[in-house]
N, C-alpha and C positions, 0 to 999 in steps of 0.2 A: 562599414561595420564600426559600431562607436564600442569605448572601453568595457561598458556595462554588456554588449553585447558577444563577446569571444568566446570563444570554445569554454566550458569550467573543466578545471583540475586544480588538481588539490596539492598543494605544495604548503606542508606542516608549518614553515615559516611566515607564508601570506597568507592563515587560518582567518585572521582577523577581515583581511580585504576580501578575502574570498564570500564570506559569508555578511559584508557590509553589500560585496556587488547583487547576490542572490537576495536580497533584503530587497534591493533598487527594482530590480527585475521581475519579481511577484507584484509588490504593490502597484507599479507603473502598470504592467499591463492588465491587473487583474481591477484597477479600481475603476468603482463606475459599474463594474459586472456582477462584483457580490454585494445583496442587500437583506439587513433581516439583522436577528437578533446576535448571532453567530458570527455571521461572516464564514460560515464553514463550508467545506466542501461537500459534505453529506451531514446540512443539518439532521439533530435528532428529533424526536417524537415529542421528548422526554420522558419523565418516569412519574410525576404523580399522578395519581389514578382520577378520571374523570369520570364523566356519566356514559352509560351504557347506550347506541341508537344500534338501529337496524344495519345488515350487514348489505353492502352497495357494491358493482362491481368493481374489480381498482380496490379496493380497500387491502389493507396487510392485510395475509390470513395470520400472521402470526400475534393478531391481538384481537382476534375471536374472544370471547368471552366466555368460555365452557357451561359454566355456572346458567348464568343467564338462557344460554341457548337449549339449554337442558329444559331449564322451567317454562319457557315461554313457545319451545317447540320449532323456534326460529332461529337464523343465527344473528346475533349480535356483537360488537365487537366494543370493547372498553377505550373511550380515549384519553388522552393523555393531558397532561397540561404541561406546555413546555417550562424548563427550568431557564429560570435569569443567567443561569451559569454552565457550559456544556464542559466535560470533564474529556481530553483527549488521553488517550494510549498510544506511542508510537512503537507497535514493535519491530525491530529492524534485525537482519540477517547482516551478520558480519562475517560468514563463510568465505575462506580463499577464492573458491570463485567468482565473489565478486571483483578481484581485483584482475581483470581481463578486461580486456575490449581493445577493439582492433578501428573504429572511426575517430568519433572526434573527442569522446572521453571513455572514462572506465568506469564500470557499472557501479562500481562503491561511489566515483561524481554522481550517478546517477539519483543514488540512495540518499546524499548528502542534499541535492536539489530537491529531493521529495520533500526531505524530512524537513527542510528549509522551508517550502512553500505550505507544507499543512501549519507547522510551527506560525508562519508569518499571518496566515489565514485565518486561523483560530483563536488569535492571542488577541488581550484586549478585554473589557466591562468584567475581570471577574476569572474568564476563563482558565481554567489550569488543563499544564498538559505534561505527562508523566513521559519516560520510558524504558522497553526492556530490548537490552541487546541479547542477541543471542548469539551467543563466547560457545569456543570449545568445553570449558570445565562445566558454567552453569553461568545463567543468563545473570545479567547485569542491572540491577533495578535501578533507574533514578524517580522517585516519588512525583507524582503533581503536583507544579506548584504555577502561579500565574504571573511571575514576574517575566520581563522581557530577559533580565540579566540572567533567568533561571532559564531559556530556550536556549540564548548562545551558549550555556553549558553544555545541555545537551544534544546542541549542533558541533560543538565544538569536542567533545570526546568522540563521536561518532567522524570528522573528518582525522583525527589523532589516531585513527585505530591502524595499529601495527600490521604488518603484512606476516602474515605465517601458511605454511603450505604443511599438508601433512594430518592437518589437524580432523579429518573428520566432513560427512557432507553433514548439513543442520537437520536434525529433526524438527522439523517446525511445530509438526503436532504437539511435540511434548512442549517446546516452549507456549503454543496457543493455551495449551492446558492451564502450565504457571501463571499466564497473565488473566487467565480465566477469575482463576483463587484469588488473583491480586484485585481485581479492577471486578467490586463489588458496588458501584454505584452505577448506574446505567448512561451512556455515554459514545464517544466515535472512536472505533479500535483502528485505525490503519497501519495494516503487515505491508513493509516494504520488503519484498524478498525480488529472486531471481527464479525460485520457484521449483528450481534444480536440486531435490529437495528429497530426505527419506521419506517414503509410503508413508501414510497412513495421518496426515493432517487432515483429509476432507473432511471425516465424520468430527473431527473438532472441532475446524469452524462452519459449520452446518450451527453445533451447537452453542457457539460466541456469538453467529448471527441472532441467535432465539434470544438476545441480552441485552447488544448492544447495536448501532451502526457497524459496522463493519465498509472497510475500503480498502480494496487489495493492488498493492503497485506492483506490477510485474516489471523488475527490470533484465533486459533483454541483449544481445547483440548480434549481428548478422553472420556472424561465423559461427553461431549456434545453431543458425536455421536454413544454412546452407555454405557449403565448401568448395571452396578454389581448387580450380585445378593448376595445381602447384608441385606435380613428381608426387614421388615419395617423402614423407613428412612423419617425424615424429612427436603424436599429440601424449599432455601431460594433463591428467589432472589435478588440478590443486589440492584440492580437500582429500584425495585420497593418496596421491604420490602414485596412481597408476598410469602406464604408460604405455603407447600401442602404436605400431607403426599403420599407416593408413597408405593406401596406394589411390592418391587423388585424382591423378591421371588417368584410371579406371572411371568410367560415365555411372556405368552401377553401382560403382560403390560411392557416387555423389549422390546417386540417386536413391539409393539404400539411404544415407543419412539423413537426408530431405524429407523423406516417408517416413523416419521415424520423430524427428524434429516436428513435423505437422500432427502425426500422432501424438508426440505425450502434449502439444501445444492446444490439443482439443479437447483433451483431457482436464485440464489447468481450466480451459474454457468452460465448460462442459459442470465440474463441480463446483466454480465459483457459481455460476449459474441457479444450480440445484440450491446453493446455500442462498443463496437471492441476497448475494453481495457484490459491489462495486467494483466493475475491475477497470483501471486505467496502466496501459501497458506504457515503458517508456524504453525506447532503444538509443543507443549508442552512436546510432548513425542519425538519427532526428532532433531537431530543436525540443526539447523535453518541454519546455515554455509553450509552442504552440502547443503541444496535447495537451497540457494540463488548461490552457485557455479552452480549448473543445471543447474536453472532457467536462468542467465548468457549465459552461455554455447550454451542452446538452443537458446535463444534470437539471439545471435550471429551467430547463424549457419541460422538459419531465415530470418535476415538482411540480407545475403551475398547471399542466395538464392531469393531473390528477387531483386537484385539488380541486377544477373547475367540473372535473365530470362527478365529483364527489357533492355538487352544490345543486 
């Protein structure tokens, strides 16, 4: 295992090497594999408006052309021209619980590695890339802008982020809402959450997906989605300060947990699905670097199949 290679964690004083090593570790292994105008991970469509053709299968339904299908009695779908310039969003979850994990880092490493590789990915001819944290008071805006000095900013307040318990689980919906109002040019939104999250965000990003890219990072850890048998244990959670003793020892009640951990995890599934947005999950106990090269990979091979059944 070489230096570039080791566990990430985030230690406030090595901010600067920490995110020079995650710099090394994206382009090394990603170069070579992304090509195109972007460099993105869910290039966009773009937003100016093209010419109208017939509707083929594989095509977005969600650039149907109403207008046209209406008159001509068929459906048609409007295309795009891509823009010279792709505009990113990163919005991130900074809830207490991400600062858990029980393998080889903590889910906020985890957040920090995301935000690092779409950052490293995207930047470059032009590109700006904004973001909104989402704080207990109210979310945190940094504007888009395209300079590299302006990413390490806002990689660099996102690994700085204070550890606080108590504060609250995120409503994401309400924050999807705000970045909605904010990010009025059309472009790639990716929510890095944990997902562990108040009701009520699907019907919002259903409707960010009708706007922009959309790409959902789930980050995850294995003592979410199943429990040691370790006695009696008392579990805390962070965002609310509640606290419940668990009797691990009992097979049912590991198995109770397991069943409902795969339930709300089908769920997550299930509506990202519906909103016909990108999900790349990343756990705590896996190399985040291979998934996000898969995840690449396949994307990639997806893209180039639809575009050939499209021809």
């Amino acid at each position: 295992m070489t230096s570039d290679d080791t566990p990430l964690t985030i230690v406030p004083s090595q901010t600067r090497e920490v995110l020079r090593r995650l710099e090394l570790q994206v382009t090394r292994r990603l170069d070579g594999l992304l090509h195109g105008d972007h460099r993105g991970l869910v290039p966009g469509h773009g937003s100016e408006l093209g010419e109208a053709r017939r509707y083929a299968p594989g095509d977005d339904v969600r650039r149907i052309d109403w207008n046209v299908t209406a008159r001509l009695s068929e459906a048609h779908i409007r295309e795009t021209i891509a823009e010279r310039e792709l505009q990113t969003w990163l919005l991130i979850d900074r809830s207490p619980r991400l600062d858990f994990g029980t393998a080889q880092a903590e889910k906020r490493d985890l957040a920090l590695a995301a935000a690092a590789a779409i950052g490293f990915l995207t930047s470059g001819d032009g590109n700006r890339i904004g973001a909104v944290f989402i704080d207990p008071d109210r979310p945190k805006v940094i504007p888009p802008r395209s300079s590299r000095r302006h990413l390490l900013h806002i990689l660099h307040e996102l690994a700085e982020t204070p550890r606080r318990d108590g504060t609250g689980a995120t409503d994401l919906g309400a924050a999807l809402a705000y970045l909605k109002s904010v990010a009025k040019r059309r472009g790639l939104v990716v929510v890095i959450s944990d997902f562990l999250v108040e009701p009520g965000w699907e019907r919002v990003i259903r409707g960010m997906a009708r706007h922009h890219e959309v790409l959902a990072i789930q980050l995850s850890d294995p003592r979410e989605r199943e429990l040691p048998n370790v006695g009696l244990v008392v579990l805390r959670d962070p965002a609310t300060g509640e606290q419940r003793e668990v009797a691990t020892q009992k097979r049912r009640v590991r198995q109770a947990f397991a069943d409902a951990a795969d339930k709300r995890q089908q769920h997550i599934v299930d509506q990202l699905r519906l909103a016909r947005v990108d999900h790349l999950m990343l756990s705590t106990d896996r190399d985040w670097l291979d998934d996000l090269v898969r995840f690449v990979g396949s994307r990639k091979q997806r893209m180039a199949a639809m575009a050939g059944a499209r021809t």
